[in-house]
KOLZA-839959 format. One line per 4 residues: number of its first residue (from 1); their letters; for each residue x, z, y of C-alpha. Coordinates in pm, whole numbers, m for minus. Each point is the difference from the previous one (the first is absolute). Layout:
residues N
NUM	A	X/Z/Y  ...
END
This chain:
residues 138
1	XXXX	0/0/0  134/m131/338  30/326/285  m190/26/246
5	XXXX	249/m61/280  326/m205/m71  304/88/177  257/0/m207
9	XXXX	157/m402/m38  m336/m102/m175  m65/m245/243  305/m159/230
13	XXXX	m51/m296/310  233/m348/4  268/224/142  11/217/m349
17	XXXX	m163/328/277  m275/217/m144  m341/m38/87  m205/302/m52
21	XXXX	m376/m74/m140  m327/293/m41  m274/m85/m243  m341/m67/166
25	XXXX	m220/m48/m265  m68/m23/m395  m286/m157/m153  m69/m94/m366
29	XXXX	317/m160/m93  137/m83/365  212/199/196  124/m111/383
33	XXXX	271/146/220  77/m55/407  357/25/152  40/329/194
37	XXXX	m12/m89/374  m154/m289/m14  m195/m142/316  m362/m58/5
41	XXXX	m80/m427/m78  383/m13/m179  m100/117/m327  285/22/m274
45	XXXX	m185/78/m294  124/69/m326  m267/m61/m357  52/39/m350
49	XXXX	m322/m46/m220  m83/m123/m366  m263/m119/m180  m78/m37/m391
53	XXXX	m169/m268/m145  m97/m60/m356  5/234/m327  199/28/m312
57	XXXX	301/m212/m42  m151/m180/302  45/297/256  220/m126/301
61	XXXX	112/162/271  47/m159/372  190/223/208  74/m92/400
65	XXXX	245/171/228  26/m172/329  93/92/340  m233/m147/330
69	XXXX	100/9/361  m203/m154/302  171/m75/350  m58/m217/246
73	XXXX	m2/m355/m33  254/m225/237  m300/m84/198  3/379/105
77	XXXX	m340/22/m69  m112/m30/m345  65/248/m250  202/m161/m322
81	XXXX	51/166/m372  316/m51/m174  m64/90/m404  204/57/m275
85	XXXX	m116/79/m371  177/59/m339  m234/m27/m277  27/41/m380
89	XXXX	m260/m72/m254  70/125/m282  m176/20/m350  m20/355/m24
93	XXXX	m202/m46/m340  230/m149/m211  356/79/60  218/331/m160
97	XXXX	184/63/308  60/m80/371  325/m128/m41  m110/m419/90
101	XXXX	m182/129/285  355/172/196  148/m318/m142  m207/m216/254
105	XXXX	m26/268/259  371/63/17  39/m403/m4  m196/m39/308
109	XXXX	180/251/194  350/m66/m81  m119/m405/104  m145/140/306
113	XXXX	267/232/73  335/m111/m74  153/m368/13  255/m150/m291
117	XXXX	245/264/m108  m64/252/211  m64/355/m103  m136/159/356
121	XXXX	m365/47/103  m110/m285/270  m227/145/231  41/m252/239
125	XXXX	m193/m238/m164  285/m210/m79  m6/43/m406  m88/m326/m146
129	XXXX	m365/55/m69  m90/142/366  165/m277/189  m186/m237/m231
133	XXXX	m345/189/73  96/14/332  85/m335/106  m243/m172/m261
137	XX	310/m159/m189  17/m78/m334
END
């Protein structure tokens, strides 16, 4: 179970500094979290949620964790939301153990996070996968 606040490195900005984030609410399966200090219309919202579908060796799982932030648009006047999601779906019904799942979990954030050879975190967004997501580049 996530904490209530997190403060300690569980969330970092481009420039690898912590960003603190309190939990606002929890519903069902849903839980969302706001950055601490933020100003009212610049939302930076934090969800993680999952949903089960099917029974038996069908059960699946589709967990999201994503991160939201609205600022203004370059027009200065229109609000604009910037998203970004992980998701996993996996078939929670007919596998022995989660080991595939961190398999494809750890693959997308070491593409995301680190470029070639390298060994350090990327917060900057310059890992391989980022810059692709960022720039639209395949």
């Amino acid at each position: 179970m996530l904490s209530d606040t997190l403060v300690t490195n569980e969330v970092k900005d481009a420039a690898g500094a912590e960003i603190e984030f309190e939990r606002m609410t929890t519903k069902d399966r849903s839980t969302e979290f706001f950055k601490k200090g933020e100003l009212p219309g610049a939302e930076h919202r934090l969800q993680v949620s999952h949903q089960e579908v099917g029974s038996g060796i069908n059960r699946r799982r589709r967990s999201r964790v994503g991160f939201s932030i609205i600022s203004m648009g370059k027009d200065t006047l229109t609000p604009v939301t910037n998203s970004c999601y992980i998701v996993l779906d996996t078939p929670i019904g007919n596998q022995a153990t989660y080991d595939d799942a961190k398999k494809v979990v750890a693959n997308l954030l070491s593409f995301c996070a680190t470029t070639g050879a390298a060994t350090v975190v990327l917060f900057d967004c310059t890992g391989s996968g980022a810059k692709s997501l960022i720039e639209g580049s395949l």
